[in-house]
Biotite code that builds the C-alpha atoms (Angstrom):
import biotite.structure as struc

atoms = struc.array([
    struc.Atom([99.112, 92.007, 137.761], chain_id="A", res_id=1, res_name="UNK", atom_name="CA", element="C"),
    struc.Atom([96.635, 91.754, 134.918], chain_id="A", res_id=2, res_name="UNK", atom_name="CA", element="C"),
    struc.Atom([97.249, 87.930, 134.757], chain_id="A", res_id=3, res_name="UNK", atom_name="CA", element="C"),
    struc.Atom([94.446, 87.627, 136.959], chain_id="A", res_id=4, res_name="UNK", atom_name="CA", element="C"),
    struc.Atom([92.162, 89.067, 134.664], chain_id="A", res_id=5, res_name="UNK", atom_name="CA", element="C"),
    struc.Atom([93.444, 87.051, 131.813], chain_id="A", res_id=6, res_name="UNK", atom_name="CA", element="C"),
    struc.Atom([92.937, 83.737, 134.219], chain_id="A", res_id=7, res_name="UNK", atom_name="CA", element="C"),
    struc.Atom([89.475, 85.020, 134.706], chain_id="A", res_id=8, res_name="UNK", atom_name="CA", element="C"),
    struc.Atom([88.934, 85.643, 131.164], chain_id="A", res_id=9, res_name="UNK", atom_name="CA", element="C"),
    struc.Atom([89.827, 81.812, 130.597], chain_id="A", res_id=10, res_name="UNK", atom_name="CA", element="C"),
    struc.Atom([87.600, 80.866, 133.185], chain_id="A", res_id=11, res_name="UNK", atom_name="CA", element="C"),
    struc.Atom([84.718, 82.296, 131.752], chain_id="A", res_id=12, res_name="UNK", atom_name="CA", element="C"),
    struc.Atom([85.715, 80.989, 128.381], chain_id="A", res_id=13, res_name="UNK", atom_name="CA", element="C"),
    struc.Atom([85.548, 77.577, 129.884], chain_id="A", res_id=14, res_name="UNK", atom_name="CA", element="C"),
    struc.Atom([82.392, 77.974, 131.581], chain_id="A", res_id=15, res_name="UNK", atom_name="CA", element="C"),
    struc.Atom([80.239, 79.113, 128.744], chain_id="A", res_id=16, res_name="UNK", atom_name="CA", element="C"),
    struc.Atom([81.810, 76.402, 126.188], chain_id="A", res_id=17, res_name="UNK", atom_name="CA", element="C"),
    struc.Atom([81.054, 73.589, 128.805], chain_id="A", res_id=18, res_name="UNK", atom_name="CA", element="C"),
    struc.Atom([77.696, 74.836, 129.187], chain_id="A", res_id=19, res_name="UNK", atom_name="CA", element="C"),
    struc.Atom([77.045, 74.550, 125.656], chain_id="A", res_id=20, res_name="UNK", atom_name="CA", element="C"),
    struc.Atom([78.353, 71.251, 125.629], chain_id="A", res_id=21, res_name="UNK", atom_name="CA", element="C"),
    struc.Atom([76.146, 70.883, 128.726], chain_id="A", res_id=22, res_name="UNK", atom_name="CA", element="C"),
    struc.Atom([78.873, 69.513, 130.661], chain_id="A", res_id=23, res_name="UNK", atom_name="CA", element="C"),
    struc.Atom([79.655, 70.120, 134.434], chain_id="A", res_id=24, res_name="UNK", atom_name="CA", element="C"),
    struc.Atom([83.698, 69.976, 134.513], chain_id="A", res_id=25, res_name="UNK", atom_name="CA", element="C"),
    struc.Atom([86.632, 70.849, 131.766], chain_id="A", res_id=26, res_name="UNK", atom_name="CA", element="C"),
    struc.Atom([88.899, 67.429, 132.819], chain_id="A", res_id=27, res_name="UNK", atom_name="CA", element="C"),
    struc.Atom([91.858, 69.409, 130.825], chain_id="A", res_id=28, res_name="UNK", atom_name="CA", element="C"),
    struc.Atom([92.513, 72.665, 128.864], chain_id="A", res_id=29, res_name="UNK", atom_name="CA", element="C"),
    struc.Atom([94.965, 73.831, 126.377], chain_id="A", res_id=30, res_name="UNK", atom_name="CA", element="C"),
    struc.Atom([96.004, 76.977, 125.994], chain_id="A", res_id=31, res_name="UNK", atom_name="CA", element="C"),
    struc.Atom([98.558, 78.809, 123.811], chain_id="A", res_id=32, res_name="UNK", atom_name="CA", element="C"),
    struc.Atom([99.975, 81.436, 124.836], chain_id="A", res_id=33, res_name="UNK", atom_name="CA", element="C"),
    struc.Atom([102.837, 83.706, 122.055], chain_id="A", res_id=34, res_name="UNK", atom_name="CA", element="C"),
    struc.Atom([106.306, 84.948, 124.222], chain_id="A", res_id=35, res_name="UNK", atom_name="CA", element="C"),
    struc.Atom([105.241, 88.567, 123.281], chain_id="A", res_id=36, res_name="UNK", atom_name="CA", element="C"),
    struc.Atom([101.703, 88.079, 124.767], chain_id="A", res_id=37, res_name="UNK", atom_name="CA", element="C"),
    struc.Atom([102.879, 90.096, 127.969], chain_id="A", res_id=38, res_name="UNK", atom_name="CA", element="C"),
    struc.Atom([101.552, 86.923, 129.829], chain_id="A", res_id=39, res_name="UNK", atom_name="CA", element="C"),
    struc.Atom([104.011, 86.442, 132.923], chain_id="A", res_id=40, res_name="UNK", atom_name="CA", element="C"),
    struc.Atom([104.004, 82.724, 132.856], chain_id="A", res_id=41, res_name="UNK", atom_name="CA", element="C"),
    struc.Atom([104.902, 82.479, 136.683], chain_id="A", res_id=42, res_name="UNK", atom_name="CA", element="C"),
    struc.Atom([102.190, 85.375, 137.412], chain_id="A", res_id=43, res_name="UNK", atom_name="CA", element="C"),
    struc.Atom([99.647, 83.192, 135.683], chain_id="A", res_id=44, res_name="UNK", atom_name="CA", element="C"),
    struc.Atom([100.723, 79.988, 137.470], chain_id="A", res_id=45, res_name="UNK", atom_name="CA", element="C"),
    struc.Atom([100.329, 81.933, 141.059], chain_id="A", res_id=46, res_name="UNK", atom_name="CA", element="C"),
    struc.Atom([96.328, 83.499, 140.460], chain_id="A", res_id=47, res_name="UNK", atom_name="CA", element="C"),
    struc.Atom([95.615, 80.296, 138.598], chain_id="A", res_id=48, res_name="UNK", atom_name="CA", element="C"),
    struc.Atom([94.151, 78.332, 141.733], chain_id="A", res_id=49, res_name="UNK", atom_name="CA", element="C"),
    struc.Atom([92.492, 81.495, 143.114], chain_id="A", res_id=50, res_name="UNK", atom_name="CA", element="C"),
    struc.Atom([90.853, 82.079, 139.684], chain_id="A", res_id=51, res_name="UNK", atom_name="CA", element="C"),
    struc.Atom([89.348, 78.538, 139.008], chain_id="A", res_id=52, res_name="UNK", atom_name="CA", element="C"),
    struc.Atom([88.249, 77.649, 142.390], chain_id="A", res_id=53, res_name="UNK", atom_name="CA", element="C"),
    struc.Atom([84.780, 76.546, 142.479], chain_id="A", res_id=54, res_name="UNK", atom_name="CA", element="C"),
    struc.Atom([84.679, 76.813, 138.540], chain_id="A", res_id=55, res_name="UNK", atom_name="CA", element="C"),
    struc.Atom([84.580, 73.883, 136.162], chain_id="A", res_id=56, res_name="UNK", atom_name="CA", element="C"),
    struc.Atom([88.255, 74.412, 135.481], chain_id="A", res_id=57, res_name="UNK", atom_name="CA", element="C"),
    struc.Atom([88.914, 73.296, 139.750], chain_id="A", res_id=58, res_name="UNK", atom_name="CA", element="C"),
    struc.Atom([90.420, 70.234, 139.104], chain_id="A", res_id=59, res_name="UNK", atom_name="CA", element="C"),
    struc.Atom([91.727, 70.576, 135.154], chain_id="A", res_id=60, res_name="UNK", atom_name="CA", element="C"),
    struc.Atom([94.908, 69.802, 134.121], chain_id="A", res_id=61, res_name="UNK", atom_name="CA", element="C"),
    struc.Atom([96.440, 72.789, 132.482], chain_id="A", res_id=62, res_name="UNK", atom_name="CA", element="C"),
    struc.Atom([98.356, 71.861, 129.506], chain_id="A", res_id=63, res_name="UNK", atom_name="CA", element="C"),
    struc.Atom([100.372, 76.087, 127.683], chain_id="A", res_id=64, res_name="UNK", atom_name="CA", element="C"),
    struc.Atom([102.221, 75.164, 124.256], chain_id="A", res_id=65, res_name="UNK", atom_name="CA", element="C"),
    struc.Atom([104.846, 78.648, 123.977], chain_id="A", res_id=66, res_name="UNK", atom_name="CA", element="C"),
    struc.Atom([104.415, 80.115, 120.598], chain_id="A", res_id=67, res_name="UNK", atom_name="CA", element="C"),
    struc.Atom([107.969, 81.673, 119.638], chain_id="A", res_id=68, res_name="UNK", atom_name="CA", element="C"),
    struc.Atom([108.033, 84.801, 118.350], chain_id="A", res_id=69, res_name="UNK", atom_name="CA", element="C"),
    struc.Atom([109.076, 86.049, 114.544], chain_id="A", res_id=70, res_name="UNK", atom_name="CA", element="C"),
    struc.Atom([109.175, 88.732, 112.796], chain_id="A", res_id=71, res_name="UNK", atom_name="CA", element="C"),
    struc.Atom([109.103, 89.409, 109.114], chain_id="A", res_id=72, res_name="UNK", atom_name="CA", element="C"),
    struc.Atom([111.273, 92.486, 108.314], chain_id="A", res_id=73, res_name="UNK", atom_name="CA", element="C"),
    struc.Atom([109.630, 94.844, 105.689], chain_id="A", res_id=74, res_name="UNK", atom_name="CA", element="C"),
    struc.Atom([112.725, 95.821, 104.196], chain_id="A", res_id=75, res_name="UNK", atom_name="CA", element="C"),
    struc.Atom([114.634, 92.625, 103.573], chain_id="A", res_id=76, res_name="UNK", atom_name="CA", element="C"),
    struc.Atom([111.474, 90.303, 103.618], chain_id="A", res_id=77, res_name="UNK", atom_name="CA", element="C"),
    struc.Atom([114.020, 88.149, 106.405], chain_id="A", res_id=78, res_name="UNK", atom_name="CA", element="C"),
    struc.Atom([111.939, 86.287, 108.034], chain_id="A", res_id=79, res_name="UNK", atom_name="CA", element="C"),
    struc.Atom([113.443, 85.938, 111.928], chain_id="A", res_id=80, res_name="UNK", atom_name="CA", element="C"),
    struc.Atom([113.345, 85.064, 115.792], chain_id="A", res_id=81, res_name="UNK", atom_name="CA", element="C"),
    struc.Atom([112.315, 87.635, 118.028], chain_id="A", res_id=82, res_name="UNK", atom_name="CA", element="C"),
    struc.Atom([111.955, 88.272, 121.868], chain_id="A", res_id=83, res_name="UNK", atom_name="CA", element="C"),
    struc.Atom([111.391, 91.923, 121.842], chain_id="A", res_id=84, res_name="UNK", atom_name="CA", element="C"),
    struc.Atom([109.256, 93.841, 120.105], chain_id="A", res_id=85, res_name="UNK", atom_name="CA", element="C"),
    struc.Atom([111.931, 96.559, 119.898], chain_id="A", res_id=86, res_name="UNK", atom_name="CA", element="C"),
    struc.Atom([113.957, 94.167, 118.068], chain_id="A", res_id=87, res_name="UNK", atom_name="CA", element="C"),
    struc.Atom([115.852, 94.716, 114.745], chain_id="A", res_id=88, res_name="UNK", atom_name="CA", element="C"),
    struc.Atom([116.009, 92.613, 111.668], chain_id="A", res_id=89, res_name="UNK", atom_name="CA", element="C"),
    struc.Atom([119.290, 90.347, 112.376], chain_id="A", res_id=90, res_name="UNK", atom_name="CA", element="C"),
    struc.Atom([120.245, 90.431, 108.490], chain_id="A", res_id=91, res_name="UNK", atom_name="CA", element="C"),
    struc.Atom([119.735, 94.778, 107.907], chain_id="A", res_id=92, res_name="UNK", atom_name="CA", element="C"),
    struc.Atom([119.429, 95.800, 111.210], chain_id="A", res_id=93, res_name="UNK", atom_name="CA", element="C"),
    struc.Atom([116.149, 97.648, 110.173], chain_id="A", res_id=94, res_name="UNK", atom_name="CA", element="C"),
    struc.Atom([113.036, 97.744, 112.655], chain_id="A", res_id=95, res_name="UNK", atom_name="CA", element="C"),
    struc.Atom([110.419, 97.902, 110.227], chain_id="A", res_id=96, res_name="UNK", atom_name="CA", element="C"),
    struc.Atom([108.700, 94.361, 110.454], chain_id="A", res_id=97, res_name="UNK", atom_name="CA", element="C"),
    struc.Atom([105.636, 92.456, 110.669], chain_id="A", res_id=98, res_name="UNK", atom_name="CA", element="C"),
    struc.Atom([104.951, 90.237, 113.661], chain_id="A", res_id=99, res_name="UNK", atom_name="CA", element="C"),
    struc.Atom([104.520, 86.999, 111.926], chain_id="A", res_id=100, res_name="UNK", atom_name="CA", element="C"),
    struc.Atom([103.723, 84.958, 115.573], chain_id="A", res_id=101, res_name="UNK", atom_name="CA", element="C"),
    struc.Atom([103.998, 84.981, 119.323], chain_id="A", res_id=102, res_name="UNK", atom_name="CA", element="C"),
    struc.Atom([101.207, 87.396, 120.745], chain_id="A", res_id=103, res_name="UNK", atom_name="CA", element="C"),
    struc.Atom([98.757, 84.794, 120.782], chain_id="A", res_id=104, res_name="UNK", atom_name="CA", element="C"),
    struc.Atom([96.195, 83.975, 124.041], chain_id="A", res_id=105, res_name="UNK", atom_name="CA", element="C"),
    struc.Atom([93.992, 81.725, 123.210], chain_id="A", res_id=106, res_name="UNK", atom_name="CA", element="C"),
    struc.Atom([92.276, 78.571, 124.304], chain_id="A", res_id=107, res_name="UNK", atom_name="CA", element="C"),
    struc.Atom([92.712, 75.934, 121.982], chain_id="A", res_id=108, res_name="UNK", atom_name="CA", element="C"),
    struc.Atom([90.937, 73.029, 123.592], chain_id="A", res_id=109, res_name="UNK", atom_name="CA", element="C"),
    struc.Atom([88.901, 72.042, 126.106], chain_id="A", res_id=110, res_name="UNK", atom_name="CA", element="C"),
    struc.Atom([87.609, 67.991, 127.426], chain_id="A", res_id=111, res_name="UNK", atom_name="CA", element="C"),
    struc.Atom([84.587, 67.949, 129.141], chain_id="A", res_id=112, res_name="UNK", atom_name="CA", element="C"),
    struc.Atom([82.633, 65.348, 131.451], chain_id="A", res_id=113, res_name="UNK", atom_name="CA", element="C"),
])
């Protein structure tokens, strides 16, 4: 289960942008997180409490905006919806693309007290 590891990432993330705001708690954080991240979104929500206790993110709300994944095929230039990696342009059926979105992890926000 790396999502503990991720969840731990965040946490220090959150701790070292707080101190340099020289703040004690993150009252929220936003994160976004792409559908071909290999984030388990249920995963994250059970080690999330054992990850931030005692750490400023204890008592934040946690707010994940779900980046959709597309793909850009290379042969057709179609631009499309994916879920897989594995899967095939919908108008050639070729699986050369680009990934265009959806493995993002990041944390987009924090607010501090």
């Amino acid at each position: 289960m790396h999502e503990l590891s991720v969840a731990l990432g965040i946490v220090k993330i959150a701790e070292d942008e707080t101190a340099k705001a020289n703040a004690t708690a993150v009252d929220l954080i936003e994160l976004e997180i792409g559908t071909l991240a290999g984030i388990e979104f249920d995963s994250l929500d059970f080690v999330w409490p054992s990850a931030v206790k005692g750490t400023v993110l204890e008592n934040a709300i946690k707010k994940i905006t779900v980046i959709k994944a597309k793909g850009k095929c290379a042969d057709c230039n179609t631009v499309f919806d994916m879920e897989h990696f594995y899967d095939s342009c919908p108008k050639c059926n070729s699986f050369l693309k680009g990934i265009l979105q959806g493995k993002e992890l990041k944390v987009k926000a924090l607010e501090v007290s």
